[in-house]
C-alpha positions in Angstrom: 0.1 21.1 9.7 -2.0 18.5 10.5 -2.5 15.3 7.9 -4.2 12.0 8.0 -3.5 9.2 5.8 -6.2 6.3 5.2 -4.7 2.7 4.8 -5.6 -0.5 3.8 -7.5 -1.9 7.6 -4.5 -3.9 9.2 -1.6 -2.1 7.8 -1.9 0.8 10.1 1.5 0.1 12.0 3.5 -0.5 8.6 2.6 2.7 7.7 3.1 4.6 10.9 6.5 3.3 10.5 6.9 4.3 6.7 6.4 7.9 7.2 8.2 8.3 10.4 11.4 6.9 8.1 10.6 8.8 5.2 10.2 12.3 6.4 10.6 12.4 10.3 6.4 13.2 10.9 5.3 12.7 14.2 2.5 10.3 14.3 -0.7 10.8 16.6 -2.6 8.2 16.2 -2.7 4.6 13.7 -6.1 2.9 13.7 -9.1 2.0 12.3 -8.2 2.4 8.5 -6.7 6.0 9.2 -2.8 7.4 10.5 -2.7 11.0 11.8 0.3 13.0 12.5 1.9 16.2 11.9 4.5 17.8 9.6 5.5 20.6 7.4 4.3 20.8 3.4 8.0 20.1 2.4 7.9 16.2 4.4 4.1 16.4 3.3 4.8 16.5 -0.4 7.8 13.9 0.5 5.1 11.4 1.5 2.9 12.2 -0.8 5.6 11.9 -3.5 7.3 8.2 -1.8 5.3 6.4 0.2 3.8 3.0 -0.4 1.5 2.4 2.4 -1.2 4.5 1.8 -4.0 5.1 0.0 -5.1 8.4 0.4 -3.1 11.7 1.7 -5.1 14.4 3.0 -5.0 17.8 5.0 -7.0 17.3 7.7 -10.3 19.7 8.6 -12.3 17.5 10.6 -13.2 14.7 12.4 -16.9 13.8 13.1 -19.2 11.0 14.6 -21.3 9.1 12.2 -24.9 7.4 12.4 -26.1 5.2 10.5 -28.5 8.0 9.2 -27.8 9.9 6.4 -29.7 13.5 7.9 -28.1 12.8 11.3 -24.2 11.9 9.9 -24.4 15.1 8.0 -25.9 17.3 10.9 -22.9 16.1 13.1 -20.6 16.7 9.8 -21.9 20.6 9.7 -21.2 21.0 13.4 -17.3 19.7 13.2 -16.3 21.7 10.3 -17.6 24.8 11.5 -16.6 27.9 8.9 -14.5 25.9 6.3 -11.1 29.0 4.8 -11.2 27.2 1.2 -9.1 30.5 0.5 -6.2 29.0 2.6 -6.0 25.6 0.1 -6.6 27.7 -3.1 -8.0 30.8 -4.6 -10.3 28.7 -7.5 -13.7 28.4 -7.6 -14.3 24.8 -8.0 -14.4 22.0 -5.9 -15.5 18.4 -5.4 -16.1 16.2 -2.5 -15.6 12.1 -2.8 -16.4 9.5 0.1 -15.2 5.8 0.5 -16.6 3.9 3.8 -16.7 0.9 5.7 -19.6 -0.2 8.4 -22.7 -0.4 7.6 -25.2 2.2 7.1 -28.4 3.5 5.6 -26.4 4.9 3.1 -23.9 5.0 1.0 -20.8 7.0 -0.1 -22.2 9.0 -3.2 -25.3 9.8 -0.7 -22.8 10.9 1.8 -20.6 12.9 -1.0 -23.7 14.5 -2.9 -25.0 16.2 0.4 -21.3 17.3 1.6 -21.1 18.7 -1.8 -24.1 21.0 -0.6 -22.7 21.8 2.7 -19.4 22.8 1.7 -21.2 24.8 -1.3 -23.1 27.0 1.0 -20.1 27.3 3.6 -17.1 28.5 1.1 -19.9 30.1 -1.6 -18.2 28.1 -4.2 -19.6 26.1 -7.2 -19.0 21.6 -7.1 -17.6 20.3 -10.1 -16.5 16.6 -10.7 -14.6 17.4 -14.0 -12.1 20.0 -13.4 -12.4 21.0 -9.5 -9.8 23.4 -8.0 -10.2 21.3 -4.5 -10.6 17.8 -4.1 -12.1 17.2 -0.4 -12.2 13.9 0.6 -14.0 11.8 3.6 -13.0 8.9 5.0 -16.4 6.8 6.9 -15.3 3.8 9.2 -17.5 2.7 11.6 -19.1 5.2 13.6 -16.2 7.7 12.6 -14.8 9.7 9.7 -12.5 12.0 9.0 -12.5 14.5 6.3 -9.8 16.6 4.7 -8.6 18.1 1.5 -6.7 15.5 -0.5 -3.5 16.6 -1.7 -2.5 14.4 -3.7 -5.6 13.9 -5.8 -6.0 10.4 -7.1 -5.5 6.7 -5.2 -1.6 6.7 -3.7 -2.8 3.3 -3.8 -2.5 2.1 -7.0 0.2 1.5 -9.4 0.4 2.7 -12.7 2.9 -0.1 -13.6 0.0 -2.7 -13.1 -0.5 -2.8 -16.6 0.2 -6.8 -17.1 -1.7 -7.6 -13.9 -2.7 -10.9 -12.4 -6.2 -11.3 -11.4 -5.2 -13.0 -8.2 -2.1 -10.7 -7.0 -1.5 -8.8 -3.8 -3.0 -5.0 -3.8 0.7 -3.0 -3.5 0.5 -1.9 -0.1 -0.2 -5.2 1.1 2.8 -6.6 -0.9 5.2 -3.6 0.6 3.9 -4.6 4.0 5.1 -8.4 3.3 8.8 -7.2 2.6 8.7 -4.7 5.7 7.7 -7.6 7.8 10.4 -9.8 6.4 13.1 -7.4 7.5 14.2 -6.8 4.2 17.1 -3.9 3.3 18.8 -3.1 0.1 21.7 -5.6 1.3 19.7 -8.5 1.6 18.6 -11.2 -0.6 15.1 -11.3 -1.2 13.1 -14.2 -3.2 9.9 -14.6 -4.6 9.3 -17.9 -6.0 5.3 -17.1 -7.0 5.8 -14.0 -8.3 2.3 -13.6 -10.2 2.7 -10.0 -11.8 5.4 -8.9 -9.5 4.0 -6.9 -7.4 6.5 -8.1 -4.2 9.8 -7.7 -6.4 9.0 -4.3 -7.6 7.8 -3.1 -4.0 11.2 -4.4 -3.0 12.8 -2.4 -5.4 11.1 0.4 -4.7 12.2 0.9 -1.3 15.5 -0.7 -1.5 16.7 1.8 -4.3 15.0 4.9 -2.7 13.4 5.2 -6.7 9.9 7.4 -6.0 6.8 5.3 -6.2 5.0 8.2 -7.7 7.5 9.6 -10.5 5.9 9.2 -13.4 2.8 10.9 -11.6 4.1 13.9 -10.2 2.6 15.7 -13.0 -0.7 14.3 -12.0 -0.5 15.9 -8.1 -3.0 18.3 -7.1 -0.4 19.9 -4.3 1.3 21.4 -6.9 -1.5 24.0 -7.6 -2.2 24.1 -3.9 -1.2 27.2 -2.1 0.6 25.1 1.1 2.8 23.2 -1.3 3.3 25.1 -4.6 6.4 26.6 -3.5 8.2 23.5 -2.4 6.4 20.5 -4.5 8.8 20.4 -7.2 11.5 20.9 -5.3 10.7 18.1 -3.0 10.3 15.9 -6.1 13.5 16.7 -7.6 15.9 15.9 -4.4 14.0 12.5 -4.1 14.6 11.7 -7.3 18.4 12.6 -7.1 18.9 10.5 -3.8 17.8 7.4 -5.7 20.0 4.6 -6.1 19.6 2.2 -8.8 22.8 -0.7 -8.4 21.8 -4.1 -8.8 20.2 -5.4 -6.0 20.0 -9.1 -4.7 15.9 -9.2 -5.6 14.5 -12.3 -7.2 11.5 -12.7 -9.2 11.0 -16.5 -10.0 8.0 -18.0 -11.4 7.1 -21.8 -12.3 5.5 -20.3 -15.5 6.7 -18.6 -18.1 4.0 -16.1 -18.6 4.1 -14.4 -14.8 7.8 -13.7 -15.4 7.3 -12.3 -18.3 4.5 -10.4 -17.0 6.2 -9.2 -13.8 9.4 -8.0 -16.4 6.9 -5.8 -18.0 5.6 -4.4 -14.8 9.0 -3.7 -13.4 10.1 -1.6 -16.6 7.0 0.2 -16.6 7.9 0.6 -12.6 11.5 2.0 -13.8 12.9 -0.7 -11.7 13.3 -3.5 -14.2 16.9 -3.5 -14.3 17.3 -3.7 -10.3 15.7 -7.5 -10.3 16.4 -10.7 -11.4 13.7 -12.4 -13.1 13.7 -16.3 -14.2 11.5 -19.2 -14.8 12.5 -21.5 -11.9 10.8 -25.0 -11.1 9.9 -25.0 -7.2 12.2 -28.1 -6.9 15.1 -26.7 -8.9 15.7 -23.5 -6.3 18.2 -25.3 -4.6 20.3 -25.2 -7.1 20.3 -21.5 -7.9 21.1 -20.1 -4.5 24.1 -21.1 -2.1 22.8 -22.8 1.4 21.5 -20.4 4.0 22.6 -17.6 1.6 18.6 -15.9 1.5 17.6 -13.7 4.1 14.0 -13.0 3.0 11.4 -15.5 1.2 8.0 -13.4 0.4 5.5 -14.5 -1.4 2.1 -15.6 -2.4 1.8 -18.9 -2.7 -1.1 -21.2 -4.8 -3.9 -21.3 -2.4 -7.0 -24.2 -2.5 -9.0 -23.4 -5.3 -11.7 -25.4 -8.1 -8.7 -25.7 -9.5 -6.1 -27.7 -7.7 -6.6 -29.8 -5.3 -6.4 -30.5 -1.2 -2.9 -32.5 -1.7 -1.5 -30.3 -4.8 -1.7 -27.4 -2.4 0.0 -29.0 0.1 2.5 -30.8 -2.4 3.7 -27.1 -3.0 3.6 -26.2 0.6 5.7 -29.0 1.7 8.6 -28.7 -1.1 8.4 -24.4 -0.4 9.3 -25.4 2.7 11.7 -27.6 2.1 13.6 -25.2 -0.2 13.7 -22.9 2.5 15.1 -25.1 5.0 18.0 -25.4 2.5 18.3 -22.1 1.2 17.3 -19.5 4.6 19.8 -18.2 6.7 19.8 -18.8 10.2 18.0 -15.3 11.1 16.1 -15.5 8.0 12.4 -15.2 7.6 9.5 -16.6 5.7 6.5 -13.8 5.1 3.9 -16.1 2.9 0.3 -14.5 2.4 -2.4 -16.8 2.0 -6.1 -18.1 3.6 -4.8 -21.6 4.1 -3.0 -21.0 7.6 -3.0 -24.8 8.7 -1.9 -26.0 5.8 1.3 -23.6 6.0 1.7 -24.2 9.3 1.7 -28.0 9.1 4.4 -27.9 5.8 6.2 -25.1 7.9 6.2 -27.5 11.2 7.4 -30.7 9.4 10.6 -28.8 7.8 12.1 -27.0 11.2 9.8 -24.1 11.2 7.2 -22.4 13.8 4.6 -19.6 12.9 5.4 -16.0 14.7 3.8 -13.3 13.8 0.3 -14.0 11.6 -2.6 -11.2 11.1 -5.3 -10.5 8.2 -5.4 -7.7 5.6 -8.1 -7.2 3.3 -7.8 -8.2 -0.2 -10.8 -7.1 -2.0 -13.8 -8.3 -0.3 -12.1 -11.3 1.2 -9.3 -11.1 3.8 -6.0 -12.6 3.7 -3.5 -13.8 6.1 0.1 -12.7 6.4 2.0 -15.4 8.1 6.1 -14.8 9.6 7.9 -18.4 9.9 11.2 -18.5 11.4 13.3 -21.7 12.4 12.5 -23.4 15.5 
């Protein structure tokens, strides 16, 4: 069965790599906001059920060029799906179609959604309803491209429902489990955070270290389970991931200067299910030295204070220069620093005058604005 999953634009790779771990899929292609690949609906439901890369998961039906007119995207749309079998995806009556898109066009995604609505309604003979649909379609518009498919999962993969506490300023989750990824972390490492806003790096790293499913208390919410490809094996699927997670405590820790973003980032980990598997603490940036043996860290992630109304050209780089510092005293010789910020020369500059060199940077977005994910090692 053929499936494409959309991504956050620049996290492509990460997430090629997540589900070829997770469930073994072969992967066709990972551009462009969008991975393909192929599987089976037992490894489907397993992504669906795990991952936390993507954002969407869908069954794929076609793929189509796209104009920036409306009338002329939707004649090309009609041509690639030909005769759409709702009958294989489920025998209800009811469906929905929903659009997101990037580029620019004369139009925009409810345009795009209302007139696929139409189309698939005179194709499959079946009625469009946004409140309780038996299918949710879902098309994907980037560029001069789009892809469209069912989604089986049904809501944003996404988001996270322990972002309860949230701060305004915090990474998007995928972004913040592509940070850990890129700092090599495993479950026997020791990972630290010393900006951990609402947590959103520590509980990623949880996540994945203990295997705990990112979804679990959403699996009720999935529409596979109702779809005729998965309902046999969905809850089955569910279950063994569930049993295979491990929850000893791991060497994960979630430090803040301020006493309200640990607090904040507790909450979120408890409501994650993963509160217990992280160490959280008020911790001074100056003081970290004295919490952690020398060169006994193998991962620093974080987010770091960026320039702001609010502080200033020489506080920002005040902070930059003692993170630095810290790590020089508290990395391991292999060990890596994965810092996400817009203010690459001032990192680079605090990174250079403490012993280390920039390796690996690129952007993701983070909402309208793009961000910069920056890999220092030692020189």
């Amino acid at each position: 069965m053929r499936c494409f999953a959309v991504v956050d634009a620049g996290l492509e790779q990460f997430a090629a790599s997540e589900l070829s771990e997770l469930a073994g899929v072969d992967v066709l292609n990972a551009a462009g906001g969008v991975v393909v690949f192929d599987s089976n609906p037992e490894k489907i439901c397993l992504v669906a059920y795990r991952s936390q890369s993507i954002s969407r998961l869908c069954g794929f039906v076609c793929e189509f060029s796209v104009k920036p007119s409306l009338a002329v995207s939707i004649a090309s749309f009609k041509k690639a799906i030909g005769s759409f079998d709702f009958g294989f995806w489920s025998d209800g009556a009811s469906f929905v179609v929903e659009c997101s898109r990037e580029g620019n066009h004369d139009f925009n995604s409810l345009d795009f959604a209302t007139a696929a609505n139409e189309v698939i309604s005179g194709l499959a003979g079946k009625v469009s309803s946004f409140k309780s649909p038996s299918l949710r379609l879902y098309c994907f518009i980037n560029g001069d491209s789009a892809f469209f498919g069912v989604d089986v999962a049904g809501f944003d993969l996404g988001k996270r429902d322990y972002r309860i506490f949230g701060h305004s300023s915090d990474l998007r989750a995928c972004a913040a489990y592509a940070l850990v990824r890129l700092s090599g972390f495993s479950p026997k490492s020791v990972l630290l955070d010393p900006f951990s806003r609402s947590g959103a790096i520590s509980v990623e790293a949880a996540l994945f270290a203990s295997g705990f499913p990112v979804n679990h208390y959403r699996r009720d919410s999935f529409m596979l389970r109702n779809l005729k490809p998965f309902s046999l094996c969905a809850e089955k699927v569910f279950a063994s991931a569930d049993r295979k997670a491990k929850f000893g405590r791991l060497k994960i820790f979630s430090f803040s200067p301020l006493i309200a973003h640990v607090r904040t980032c507790e909450k979120n980990a408890k409501i994650a299910g993963v509160n217990r598997l992280i160490s959280f603490a008020r911790v001074d940036l100056e003081w970290l030295e004295l919490k952690f043996d020398k060169g006994s860290v193998e991962c620093i992630v974080s987010f770091p204070p960026m320039l702001s109304r609010r502080s200033s050209d020489s506080d920002v780089r005040k902070v930059y220069s003692e993170l630095f510092y810290q790590a020089s005293l508290l990395l391991s010789k292999n060990g890596k620093v994965v810092l996400a910020g817009r203010d690459e020369s001032l990192l680079a500059e605090a990174a250079s005058n403490n012993g280390f060199v920039l390796s690996v940077c690129f952007n993701f977005p983070m909402g309208a604005d793009a961000v910069l994910a920056s890999v220092f090692v030692r020189k």
